[in-house]
Residue frames relative to the residue before (quaternion, step in Angstrom):
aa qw qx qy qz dx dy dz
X 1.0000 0.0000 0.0000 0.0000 0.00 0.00 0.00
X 0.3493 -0.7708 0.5271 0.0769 3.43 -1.17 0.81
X 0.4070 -0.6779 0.5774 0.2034 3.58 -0.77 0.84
X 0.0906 -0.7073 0.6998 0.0410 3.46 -1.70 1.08
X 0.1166 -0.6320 0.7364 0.2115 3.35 -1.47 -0.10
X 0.2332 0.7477 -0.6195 0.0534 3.12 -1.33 0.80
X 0.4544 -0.6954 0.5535 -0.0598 2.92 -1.43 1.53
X 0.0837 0.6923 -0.7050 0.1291 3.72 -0.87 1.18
X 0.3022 -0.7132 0.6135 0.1536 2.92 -1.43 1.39
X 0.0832 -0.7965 0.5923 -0.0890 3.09 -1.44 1.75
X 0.2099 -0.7705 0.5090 0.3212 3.29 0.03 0.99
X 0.8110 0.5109 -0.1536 0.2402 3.68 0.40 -1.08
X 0.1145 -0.8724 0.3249 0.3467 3.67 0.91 0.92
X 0.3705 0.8032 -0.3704 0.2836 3.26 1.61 -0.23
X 0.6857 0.5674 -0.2408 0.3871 3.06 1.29 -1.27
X 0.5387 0.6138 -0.5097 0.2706 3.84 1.35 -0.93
X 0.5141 0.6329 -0.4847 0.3165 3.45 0.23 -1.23
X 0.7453 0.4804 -0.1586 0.4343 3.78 0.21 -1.52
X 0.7141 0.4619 -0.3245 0.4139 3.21 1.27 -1.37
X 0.6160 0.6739 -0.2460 0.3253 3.58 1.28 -0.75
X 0.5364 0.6112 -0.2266 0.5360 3.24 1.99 -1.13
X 0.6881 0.4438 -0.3827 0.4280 3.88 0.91 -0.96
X 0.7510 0.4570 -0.3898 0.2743 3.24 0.77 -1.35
X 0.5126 0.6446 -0.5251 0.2146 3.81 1.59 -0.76
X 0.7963 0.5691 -0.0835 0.1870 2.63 1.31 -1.64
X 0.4103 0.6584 -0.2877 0.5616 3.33 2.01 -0.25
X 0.6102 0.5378 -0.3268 0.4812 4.03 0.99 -0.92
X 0.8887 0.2693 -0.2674 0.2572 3.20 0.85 -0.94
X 0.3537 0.5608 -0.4878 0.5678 3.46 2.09 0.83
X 0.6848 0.4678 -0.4200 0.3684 3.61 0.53 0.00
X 0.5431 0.4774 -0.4686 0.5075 3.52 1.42 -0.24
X 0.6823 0.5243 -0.4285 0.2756 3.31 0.40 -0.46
X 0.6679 0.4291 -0.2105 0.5705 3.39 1.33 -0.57
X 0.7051 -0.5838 0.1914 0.3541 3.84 1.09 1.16
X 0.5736 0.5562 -0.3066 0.5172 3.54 2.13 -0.75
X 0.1205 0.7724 -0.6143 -0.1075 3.20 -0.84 1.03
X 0.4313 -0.6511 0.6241 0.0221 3.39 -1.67 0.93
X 0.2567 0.7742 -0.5783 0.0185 3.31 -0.97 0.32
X 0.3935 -0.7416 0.5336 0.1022 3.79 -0.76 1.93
X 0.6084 -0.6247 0.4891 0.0178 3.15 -0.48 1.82
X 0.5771 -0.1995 0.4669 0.6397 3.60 -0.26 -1.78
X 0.0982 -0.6783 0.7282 0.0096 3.47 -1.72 0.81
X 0.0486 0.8973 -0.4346 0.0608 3.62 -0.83 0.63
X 0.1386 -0.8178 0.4445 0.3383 3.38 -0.65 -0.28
X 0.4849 -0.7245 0.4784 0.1053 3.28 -1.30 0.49
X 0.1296 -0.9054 0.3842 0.1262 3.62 0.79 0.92
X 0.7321 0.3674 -0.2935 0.4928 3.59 0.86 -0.21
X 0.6211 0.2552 -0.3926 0.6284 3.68 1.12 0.40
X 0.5439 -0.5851 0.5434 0.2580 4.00 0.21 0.04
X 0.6371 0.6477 -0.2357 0.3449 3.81 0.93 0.16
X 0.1935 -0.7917 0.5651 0.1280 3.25 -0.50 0.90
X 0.3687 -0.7359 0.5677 -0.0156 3.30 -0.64 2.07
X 0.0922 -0.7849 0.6125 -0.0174 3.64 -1.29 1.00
X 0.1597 -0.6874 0.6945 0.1399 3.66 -0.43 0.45
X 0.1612 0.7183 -0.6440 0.2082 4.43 -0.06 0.40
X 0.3896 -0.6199 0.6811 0.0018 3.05 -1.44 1.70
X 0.3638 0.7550 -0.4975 0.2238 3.60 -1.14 0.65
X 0.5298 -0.7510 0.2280 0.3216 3.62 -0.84 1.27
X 0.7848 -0.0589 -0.0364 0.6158 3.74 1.54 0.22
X 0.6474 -0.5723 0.2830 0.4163 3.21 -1.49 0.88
X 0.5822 0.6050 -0.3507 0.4147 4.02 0.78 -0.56
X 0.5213 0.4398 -0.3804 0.6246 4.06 1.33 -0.55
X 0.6678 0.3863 -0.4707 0.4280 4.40 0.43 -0.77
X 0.5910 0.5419 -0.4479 0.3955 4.04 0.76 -1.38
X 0.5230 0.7221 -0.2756 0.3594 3.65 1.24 -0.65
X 0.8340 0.2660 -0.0714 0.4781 3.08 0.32 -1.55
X 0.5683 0.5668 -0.3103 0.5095 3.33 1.26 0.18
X 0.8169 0.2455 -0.3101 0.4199 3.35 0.76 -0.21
X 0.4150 0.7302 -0.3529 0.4123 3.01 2.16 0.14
X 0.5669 0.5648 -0.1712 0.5747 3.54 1.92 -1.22
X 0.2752 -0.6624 0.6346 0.2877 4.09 1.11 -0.25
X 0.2547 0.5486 -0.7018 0.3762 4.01 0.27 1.05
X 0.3711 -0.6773 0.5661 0.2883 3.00 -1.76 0.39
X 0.6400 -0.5851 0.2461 0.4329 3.42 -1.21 1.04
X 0.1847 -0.7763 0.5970 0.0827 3.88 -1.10 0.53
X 0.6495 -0.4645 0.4377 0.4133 3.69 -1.30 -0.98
X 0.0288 -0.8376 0.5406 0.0728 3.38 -0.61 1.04
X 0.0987 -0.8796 0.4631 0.0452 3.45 -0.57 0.76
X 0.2617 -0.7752 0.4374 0.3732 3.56 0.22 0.58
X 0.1881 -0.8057 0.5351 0.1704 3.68 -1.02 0.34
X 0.3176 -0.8142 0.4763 0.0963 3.27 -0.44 1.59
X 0.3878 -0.7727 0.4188 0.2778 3.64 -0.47 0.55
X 0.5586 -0.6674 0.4432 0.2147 3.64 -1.15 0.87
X 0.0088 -0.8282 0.5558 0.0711 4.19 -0.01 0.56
X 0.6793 0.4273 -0.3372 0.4922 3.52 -1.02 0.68
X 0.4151 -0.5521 0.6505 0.3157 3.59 -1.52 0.48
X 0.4768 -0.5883 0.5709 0.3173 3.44 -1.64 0.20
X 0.5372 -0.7568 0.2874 0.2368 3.37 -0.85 0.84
């Protein structure tokens, strides 16, 4: 599985709560359809207006998924490649 970040501008933080309720609920029509997803950490960002996701998942076309499955508007997805090794 492959890490994503993804960013949706939200102006309203009021709105995460709800937004958090679509995306749970969008993961779990995607299990049903063999795609599973799983939201990491979900946050907001108060000085950019964005609700920040950290969302595990086997490619970036299964996240464009579960986002529009969650009625979020579309945002920035960025895959996030993990770091190996200690620093020296």
């Amino acid at each position: 599985m492959s890490h994503f970040l993804v960013e949706i501008l939200m102006s309203d933080a009021a709105q995460l709560e709800r937004a958090a309720r679509m995306l749970d609920a969008a993961q779990i029509r995607l299990l049903r359809r063999a795609a599973a997803t799983r939201t990491i950490i979900a946050g907001h960002c108060s000085d950019g207006g964005q609700l920040v996701c950290l969302i595990e998942a086997a490619d970036l076309e299964t996240v464009r998924r579960l986002i529009s499955m969650a009625f979020l508007p579309p945002g920035r997805i960025r895959e996030i490649n993990p770091v190996t090794g200690s620093p020296s």
